[in-house]
NUTI-932405 format. One record per residue (C-alpha): residue number from 1; residue in one letter; chain; x, y, z. Coordinates in steps of 0.001 Angstrom, whole numbers, plus 524288, in hexadecimal, padded with zeros to 5 digits. Example, Ala and Ser with C-alpha at 12.3 -4.5 7.8 and 13.67 -1.06 7.14 Angstrom:
2
<1 'a' 'A' <8300C 7EE6C 81E78>>
<2 's' 'A' <83566 7FBDC 81BE4>>
***
This chain:
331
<1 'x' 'A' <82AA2 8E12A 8C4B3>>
<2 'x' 'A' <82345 8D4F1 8C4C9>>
<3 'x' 'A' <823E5 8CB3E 8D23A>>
<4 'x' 'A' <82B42 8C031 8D0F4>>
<5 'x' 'A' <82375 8B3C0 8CCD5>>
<6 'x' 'A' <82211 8AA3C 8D8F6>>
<7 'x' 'A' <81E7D 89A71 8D624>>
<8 'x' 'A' <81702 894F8 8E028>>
<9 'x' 'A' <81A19 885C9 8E360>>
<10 'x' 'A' <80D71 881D7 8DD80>>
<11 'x' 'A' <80EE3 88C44 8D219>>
<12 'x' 'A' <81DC9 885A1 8CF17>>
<13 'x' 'A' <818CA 87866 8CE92>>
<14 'x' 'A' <80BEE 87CC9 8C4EF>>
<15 'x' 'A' <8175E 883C2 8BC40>>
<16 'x' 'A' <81F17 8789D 8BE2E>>
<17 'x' 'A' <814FE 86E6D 8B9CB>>
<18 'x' 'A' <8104B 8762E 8AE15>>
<19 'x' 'A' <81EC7 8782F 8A880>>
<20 'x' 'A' <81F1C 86935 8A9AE>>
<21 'x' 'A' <81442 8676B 8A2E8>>
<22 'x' 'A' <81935 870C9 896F8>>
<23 'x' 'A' <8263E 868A3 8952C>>
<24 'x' 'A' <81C3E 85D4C 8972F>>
<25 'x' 'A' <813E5 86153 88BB9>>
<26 'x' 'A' <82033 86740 88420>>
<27 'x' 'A' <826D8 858CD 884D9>>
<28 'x' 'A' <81A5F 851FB 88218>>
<29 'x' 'A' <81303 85A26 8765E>>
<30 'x' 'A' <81E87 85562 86DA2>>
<31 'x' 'A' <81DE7 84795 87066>>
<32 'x' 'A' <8118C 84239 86695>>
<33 'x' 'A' <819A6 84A0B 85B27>>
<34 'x' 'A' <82523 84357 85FB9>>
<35 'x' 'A' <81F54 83645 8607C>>
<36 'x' 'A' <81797 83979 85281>>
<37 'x' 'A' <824AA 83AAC 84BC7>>
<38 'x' 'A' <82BAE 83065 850E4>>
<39 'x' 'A' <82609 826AE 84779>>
<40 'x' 'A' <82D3E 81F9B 84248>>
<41 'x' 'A' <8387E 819BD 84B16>>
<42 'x' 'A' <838EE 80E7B 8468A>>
<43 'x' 'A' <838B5 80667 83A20>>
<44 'x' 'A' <82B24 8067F 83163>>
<45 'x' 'A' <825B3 7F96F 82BD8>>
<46 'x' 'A' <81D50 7F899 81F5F>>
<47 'x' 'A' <81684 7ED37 81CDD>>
<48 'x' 'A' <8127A 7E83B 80F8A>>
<49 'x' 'A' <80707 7DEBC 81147>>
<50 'x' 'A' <80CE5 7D8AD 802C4>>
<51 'x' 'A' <81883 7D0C7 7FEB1>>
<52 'x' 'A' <824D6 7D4E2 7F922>>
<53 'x' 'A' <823D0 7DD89 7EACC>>
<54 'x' 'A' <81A58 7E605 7E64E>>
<55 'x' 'A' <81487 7EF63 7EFF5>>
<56 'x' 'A' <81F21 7EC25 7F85D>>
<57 'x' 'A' <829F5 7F2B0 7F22E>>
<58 'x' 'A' <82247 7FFAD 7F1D8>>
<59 'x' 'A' <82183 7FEF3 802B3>>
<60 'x' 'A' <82DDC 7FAC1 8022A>>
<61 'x' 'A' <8324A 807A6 7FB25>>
<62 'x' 'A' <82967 80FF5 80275>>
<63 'x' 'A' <82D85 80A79 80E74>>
<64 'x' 'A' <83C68 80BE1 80C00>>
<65 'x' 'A' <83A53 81B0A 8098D>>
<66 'x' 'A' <83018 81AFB 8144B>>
<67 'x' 'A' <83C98 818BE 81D48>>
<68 'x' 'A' <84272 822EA 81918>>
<69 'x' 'A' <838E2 82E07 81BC5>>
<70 'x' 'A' <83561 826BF 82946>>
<71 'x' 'A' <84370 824A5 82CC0>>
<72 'x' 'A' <840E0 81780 83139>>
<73 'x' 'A' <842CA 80934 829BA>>
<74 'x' 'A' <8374F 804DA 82174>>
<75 'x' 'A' <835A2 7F5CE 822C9>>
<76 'x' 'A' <82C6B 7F08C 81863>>
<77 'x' 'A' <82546 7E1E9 81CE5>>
<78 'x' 'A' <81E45 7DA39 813DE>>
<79 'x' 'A' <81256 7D229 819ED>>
<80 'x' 'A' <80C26 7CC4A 80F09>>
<81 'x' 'A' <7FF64 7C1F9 80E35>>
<82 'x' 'A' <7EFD4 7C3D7 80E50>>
<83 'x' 'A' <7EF09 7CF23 80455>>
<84 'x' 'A' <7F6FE 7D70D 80C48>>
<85 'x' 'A' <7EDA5 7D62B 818E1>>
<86 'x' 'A' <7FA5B 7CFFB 81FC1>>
<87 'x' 'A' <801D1 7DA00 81F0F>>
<88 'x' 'A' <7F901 7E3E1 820AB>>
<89 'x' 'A' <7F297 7DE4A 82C27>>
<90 'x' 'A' <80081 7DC46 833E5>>
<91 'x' 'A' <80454 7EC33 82EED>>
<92 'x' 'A' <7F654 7EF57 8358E>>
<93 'x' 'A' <7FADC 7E789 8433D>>
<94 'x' 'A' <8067B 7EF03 843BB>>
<95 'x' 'A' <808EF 7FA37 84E2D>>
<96 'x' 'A' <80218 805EB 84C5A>>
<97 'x' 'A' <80E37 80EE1 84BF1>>
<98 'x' 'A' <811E5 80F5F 83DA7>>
<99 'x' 'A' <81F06 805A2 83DB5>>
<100 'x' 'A' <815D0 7FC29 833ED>>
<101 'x' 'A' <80E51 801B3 82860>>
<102 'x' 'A' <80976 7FA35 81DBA>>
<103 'x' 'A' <80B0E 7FBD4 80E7B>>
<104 'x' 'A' <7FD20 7F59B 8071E>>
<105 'x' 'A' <7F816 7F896 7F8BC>>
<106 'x' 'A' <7EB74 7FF32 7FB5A>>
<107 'x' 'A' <7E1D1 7F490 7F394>>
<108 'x' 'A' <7E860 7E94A 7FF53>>
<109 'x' 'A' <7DED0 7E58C 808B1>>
<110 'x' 'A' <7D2CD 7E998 80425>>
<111 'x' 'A' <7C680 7E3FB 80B0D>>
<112 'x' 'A' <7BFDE 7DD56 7FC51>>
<113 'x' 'A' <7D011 7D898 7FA2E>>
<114 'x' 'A' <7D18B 7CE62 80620>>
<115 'x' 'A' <7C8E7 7C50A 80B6E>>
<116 'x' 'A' <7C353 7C6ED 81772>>
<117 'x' 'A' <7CBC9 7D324 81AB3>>
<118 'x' 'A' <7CA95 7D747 82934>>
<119 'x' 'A' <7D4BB 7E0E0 8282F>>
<120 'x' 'A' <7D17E 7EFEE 82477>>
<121 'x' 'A' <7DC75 7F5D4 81F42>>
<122 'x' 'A' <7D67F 8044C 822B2>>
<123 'x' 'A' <7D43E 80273 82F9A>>
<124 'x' 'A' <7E0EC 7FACB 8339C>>
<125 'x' 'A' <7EC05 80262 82DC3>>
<126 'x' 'A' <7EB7F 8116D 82AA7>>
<127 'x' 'A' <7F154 81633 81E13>>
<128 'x' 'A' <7FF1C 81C85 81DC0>>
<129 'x' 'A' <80138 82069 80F01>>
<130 'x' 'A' <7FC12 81C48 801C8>>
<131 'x' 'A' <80828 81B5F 7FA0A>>
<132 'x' 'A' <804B0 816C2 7ECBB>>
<133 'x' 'A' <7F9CB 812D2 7E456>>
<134 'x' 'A' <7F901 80B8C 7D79D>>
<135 'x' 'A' <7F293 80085 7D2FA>>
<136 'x' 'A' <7F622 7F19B 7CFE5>>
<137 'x' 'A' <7FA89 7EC6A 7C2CC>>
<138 'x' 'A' <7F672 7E0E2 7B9C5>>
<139 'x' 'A' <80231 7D92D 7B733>>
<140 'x' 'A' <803F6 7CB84 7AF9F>>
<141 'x' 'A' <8106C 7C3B3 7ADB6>>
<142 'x' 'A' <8186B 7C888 7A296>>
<143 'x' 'A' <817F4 7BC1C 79DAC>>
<144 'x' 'A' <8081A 7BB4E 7997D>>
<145 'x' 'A' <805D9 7BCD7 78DBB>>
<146 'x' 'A' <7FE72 7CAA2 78E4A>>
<147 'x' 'A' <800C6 7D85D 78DC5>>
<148 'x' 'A' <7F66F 7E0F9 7926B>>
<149 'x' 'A' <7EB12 7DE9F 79BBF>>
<150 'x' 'A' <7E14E 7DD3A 78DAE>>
<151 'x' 'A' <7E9CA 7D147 78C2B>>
<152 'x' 'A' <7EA80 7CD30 797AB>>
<153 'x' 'A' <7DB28 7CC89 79A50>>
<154 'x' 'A' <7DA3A 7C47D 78E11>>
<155 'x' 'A' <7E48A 7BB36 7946F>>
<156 'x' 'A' <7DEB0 7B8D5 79FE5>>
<157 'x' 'A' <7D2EA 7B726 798FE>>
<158 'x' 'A' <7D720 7ABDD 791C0>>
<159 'x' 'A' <7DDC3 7A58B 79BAD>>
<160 'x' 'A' <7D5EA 7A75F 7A82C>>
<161 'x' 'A' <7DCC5 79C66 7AF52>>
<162 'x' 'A' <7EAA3 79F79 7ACA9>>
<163 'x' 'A' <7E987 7AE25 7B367>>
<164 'x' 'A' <7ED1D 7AF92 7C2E3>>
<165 'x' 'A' <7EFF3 7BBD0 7C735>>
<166 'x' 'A' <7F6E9 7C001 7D3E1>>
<167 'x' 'A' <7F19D 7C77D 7DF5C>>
<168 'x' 'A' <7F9D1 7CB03 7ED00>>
<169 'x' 'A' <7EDDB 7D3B1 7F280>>
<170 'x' 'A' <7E04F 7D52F 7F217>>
<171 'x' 'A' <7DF62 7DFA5 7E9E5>>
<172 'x' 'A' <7E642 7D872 7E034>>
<173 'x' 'A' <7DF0C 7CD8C 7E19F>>
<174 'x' 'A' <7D2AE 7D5C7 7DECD>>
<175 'x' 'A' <7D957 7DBEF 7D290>>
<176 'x' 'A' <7DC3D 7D1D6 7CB50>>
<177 'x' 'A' <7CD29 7CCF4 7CE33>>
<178 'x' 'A' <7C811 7DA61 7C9AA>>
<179 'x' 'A' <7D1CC 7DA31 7BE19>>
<180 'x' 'A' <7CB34 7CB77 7BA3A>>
<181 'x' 'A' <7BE51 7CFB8 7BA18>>
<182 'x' 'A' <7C0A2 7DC4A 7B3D5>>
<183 'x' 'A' <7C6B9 7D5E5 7A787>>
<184 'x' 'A' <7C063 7C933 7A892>>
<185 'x' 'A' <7CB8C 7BF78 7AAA8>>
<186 'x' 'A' <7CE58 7B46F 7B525>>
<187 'x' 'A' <7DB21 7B488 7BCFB>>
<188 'x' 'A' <7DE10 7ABA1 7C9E9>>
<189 'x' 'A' <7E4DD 7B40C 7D40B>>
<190 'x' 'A' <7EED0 7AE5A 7DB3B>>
<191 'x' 'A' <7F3D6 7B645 7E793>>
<192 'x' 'A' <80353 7BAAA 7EA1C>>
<193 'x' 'A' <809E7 7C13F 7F534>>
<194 'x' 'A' <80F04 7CC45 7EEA5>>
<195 'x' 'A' <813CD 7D278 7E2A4>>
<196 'x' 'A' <821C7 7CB19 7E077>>
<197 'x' 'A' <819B7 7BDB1 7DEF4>>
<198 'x' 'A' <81138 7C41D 7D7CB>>
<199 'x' 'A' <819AA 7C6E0 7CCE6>>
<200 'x' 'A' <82082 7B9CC 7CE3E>>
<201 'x' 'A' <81490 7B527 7CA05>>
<202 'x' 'A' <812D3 7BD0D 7BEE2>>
<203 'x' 'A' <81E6F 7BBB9 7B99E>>
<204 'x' 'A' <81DA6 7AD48 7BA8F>>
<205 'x' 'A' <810E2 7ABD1 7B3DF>>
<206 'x' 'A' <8094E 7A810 7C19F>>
<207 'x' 'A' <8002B 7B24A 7C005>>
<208 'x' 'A' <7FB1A 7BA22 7B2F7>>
<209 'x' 'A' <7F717 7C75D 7BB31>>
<210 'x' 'A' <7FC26 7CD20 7C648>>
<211 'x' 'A' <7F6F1 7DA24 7CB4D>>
<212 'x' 'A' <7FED5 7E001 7D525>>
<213 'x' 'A' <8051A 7EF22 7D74A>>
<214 'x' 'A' <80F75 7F10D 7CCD5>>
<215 'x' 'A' <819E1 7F5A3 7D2B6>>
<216 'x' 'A' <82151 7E83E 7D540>>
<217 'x' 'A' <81FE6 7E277 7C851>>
<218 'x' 'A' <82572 7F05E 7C0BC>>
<219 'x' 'A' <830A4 7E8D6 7BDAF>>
<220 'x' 'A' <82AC1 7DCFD 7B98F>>
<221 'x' 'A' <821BE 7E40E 7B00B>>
<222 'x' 'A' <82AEE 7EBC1 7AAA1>>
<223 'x' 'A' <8363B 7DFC6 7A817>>
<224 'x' 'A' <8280D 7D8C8 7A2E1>>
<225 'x' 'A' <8261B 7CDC7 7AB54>>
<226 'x' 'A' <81983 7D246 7B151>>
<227 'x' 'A' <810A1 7DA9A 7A83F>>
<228 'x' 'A' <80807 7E576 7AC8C>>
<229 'x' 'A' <7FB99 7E783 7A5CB>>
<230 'x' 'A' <7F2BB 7F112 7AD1B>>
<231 'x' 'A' <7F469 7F8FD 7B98E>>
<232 'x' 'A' <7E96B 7FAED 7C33F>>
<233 'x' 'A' <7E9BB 80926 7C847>>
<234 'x' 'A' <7E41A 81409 7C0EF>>
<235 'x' 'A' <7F20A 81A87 7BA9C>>
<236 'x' 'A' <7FAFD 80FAF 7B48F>>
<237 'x' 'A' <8060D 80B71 7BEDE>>
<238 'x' 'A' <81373 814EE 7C006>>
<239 'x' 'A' <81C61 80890 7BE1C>>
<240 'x' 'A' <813D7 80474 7B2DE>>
<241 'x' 'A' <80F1F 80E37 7AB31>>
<242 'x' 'A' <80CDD 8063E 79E4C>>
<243 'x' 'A' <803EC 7FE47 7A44A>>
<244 'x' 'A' <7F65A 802A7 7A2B4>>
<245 'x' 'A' <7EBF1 803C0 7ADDA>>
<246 'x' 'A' <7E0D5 7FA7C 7AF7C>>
<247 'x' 'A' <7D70A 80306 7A9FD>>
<248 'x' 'A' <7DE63 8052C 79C98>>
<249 'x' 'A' <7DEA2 7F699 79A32>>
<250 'x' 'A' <7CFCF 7F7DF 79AAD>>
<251 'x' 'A' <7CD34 7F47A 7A9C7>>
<252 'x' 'A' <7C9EF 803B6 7AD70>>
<253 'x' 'A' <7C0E0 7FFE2 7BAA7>>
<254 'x' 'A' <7CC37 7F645 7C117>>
<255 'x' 'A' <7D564 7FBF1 7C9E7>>
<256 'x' 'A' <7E08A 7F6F3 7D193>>
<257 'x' 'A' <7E538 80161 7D83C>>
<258 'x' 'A' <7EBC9 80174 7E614>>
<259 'x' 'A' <7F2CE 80AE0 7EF7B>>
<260 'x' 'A' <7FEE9 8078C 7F7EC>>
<261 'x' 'A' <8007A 80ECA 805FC>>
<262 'x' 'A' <80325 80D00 81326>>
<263 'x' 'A' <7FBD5 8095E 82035>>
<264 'x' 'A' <7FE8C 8095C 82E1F>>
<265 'x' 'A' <7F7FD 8025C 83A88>>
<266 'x' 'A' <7EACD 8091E 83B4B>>
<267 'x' 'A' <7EDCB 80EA6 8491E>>
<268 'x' 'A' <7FB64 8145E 846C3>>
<269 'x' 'A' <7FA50 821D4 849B4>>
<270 'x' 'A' <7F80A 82D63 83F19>>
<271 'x' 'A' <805A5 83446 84132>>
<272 'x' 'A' <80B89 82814 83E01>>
<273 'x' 'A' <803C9 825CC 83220>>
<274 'x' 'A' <80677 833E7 82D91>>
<275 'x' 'A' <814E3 8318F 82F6A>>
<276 'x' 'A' <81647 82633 825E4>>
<277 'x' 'A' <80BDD 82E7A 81E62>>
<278 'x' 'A' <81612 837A1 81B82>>
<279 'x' 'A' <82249 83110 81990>>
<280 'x' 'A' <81A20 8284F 80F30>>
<281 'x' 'A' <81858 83518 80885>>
<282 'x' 'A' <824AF 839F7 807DE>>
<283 'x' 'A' <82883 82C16 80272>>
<284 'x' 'A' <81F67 82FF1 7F914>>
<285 'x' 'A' <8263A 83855 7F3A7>>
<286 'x' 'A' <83315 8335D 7F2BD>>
<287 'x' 'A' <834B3 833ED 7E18E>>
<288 'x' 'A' <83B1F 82689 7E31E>>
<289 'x' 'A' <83015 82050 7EB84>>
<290 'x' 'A' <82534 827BC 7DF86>>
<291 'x' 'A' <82E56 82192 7D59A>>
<292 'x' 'A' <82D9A 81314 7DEB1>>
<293 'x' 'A' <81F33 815C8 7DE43>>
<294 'x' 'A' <81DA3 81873 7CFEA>>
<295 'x' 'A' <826A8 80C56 7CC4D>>
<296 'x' 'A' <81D59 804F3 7D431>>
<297 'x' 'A' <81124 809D1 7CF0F>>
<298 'x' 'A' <80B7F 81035 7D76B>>
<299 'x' 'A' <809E0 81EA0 7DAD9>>
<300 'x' 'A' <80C1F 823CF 7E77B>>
<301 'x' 'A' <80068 82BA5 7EFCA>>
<302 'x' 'A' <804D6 830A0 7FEFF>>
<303 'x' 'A' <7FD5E 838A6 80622>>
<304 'x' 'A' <7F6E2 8376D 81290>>
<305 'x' 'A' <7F221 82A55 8187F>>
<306 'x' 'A' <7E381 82C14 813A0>>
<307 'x' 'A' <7E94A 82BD6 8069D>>
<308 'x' 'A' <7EC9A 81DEA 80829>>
<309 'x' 'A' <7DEB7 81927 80E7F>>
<310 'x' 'A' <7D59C 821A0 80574>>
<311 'x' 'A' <7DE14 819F3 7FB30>>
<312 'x' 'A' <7DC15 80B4B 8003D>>
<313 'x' 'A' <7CC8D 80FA9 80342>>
<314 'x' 'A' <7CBAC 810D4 7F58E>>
<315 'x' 'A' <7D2A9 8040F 7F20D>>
<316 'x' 'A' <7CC8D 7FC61 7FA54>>
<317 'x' 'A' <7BEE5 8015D 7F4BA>>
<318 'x' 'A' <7C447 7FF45 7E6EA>>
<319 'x' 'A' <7C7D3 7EF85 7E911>>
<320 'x' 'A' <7BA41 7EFA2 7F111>>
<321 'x' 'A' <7B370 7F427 7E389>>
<322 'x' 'A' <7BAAD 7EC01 7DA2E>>
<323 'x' 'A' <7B7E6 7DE46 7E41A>>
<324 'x' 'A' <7AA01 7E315 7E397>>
<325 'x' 'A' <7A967 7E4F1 7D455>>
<326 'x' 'A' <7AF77 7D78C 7D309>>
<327 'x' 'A' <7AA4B 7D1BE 7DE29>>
<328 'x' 'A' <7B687 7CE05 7E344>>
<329 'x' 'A' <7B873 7C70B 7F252>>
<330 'x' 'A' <7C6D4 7C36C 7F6AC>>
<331 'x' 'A' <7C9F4 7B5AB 7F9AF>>
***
C-alpha cells in the first residue's frame, strides 16, 4: 500500500495557482475564435460611389442576398460626384471593422482617368470579391437614323458637330476618346451622374452615343428606344447576345472591358475580409443571382480576394496603355 499523499501549505497554494491558471487559459484560448465569428452584429453598408441605375441595381441585388447569408440588413448608400472618388474616398474613411464596404467597376479610378488623383485605390481599401466582369456597350438613341456601328461611323463623320456623347466616369470618358480616334470621327462629351440620365438623354436626342454597362438599358434596347451596336468585352454580352463585339465590327485592338467587386477599409482585419469573402461566394451561386448576372451582362467570377486586385492591376494597366497610345490626359 502506497502512503497517503500529504500537501504542504506552500505545495497547496503552487497546485492551487496552476489549476487557476488552466481554467484561466481554458476560458481565454476560446475567446479570439469567439470574437472572429461574431462579425457581423450589426447592419452592413455598401456604398456605390455612382447615382441611381445601372451598376447600382446589381449591388443592390447582391446586397439584398448578401443579408441573407450574413443574417444581418444590407443598407445600400449612393455617394455620387468626382468620377466616383467621392464615394470611394468617404467608403475608405470608414471604420476598419467591415460595417462599410464599397461596390466600384474595376476600370473607376484609375491614375491616367482623373486629374491629379492623390488617392490609390490599392493601397487604401483591400479587395473583398470580384463579382462580375464584362465590358461596356455602344449605344445611340433609337431615334438616329443608323443601324450598325459601319453606319454609324459614317454618321458621325458627316456631321462632326452634331455628335455628343455621354460619360459618368473616367473610363468612359477615355472610351469614347479611344473609340474617336480609332474610327476617325469627332464627338463632344458631355458628363452625367449616372446611368438613368444617361438614357434620358439618349432617348431624347441629347446625345448620339452613350457607352455605359448594359445592364440598365436591356429594356430600353429591346422595346427600341436606345440601340446597341457593339459591346466592349471579348464574348458578346449575356443580355445581348445579338449584338456583336467590338472587334467583329472591325475595331479588334479596342477594348472596354471592366470588372465589378468589392473593397473594404485597407486596415480591416483578414478574418473579416474572408468572412464577406465567403458569403459573396455563396451568393454566387444562388441560380437566381447567375440568372440577375446574365440579364445584366455580365458574368460572375468569386474566388478569393486576390482575384479581385490581380483583376483591377490589369485594368488599370489596360486604360494606362490605351491614354498612352492616344495620348490622352484627363481634364
Amino acid at each position: 500500500m502506497g502512503h497517503p499523499i500529504s500537501f504542504t501549505p506552500s505545495r497547496r497554494r503552487r497546485n492551487l495557482v496552476a489549476a487557476a491558471t488552466v481554467a484561466a487559459l481554458a476560458g481565454i484560448a476560446p475567446w479570439p475564435a469567439l470574437a472572429q465569428g461574431a462579425f457581423p452584429d450589426k447592419p452592413v453598408r455598401i456604398i456605390v460611389p455612382f447615382g441611381a441605375g445601372g451598376s447600382d441595381s446589381l449591388a443592390r441585388a447582391l446586397g439584398e442576398r448578401l443579408g441573407a447569408q450574413l443574417k444581418q440588413p444590407v443598407i445600400v448608400e449612393n455617394k455620387p460626384g468626382a468620377a466616383a472618388l467621392i464615394g470611394t474616398e468617404y467608403a475608405a474613411a470608414q471604420p476598419a471593422d467591415g460595417y462599410t464596404i464599397l461596390f466600384l467597376g474595376g476600370g473607376s479610378l484609375t491614375p491616367v482617368l482623373v486629374k491629379d488623383l492623390k488617392f490609390n485605390l490599392l493601397r487604401a481599401m483591400r479587395p473583398v470579391v470580384c463579382v462580375a466582369r464584362g465590358g461596356m456597350t455602344l449605344m445611340v438613341p433609337g431615334t438616329l437614323p443608323v443601324n450598325n456601328f459601319r453606319e454609324f461611323v459614317d454618321y458621325a463623320k458627316k456631321n462632326p458637330d452634331k455628335v455628343n456623347f455621354s460619360y459618368t466616369a473616367g473610363s468612359i470618358l477615355l472610351a469614347g476618346e479611344m473609340l474617336k480616334s480609332r474610327a476617325g470621327f469627332g464627338a463632344t462629351p458631355i458628363p452625367y451622374k449616372g446611368s438613368t440620365q444617361v438614357a434620358t438623354a439618349l432617348i431624347a436626342g441629347e446625345i448620339q452615343m452613350g457607352i455605359d454597362v448594359p445592364l440598365f438599358y436591356v429594356g430600353m434596347i429591346k422595346e427600341g428606344r436606345i440601340k446597341a451596336l457593339a459591346h466592349g468585352a471579348s464574348e458578346r454580352s449575356p443580355s445581348l447576345p445579338d449584338v456583336p463585339t467590338l472587334a467583329e465590327v472591325g475595331v479588334p485592338d479596342l477594348s472596354f472591358a471592366f470588372s465589378f467587386g468589392f473593397w473594404a477599409p485597407a486596415a480591416t482585419p483578414k478574418h473579416i475580409v474572408d468572412r464577406l469573402n465567403a458569403a459573396f461566394n455563396e451568393v454566387l451561386k444562388e441560380p437566381d443571382i447567375r440568372a440577375r448576372l446574365a440579364q445584366a451582362g455580365v458574368i460572375p467570377v468569386g474566388g478569393p480576394p486576390e482575384v479581385h486586385s490581380s483583376q483591377v492591376m490589369a485594368e488599370q494597366q489596360m486604360w494606362a496603355q490605351a491614354a498612352a497610345a492616344i495620348g490622352y490626359k484627363p481634364e
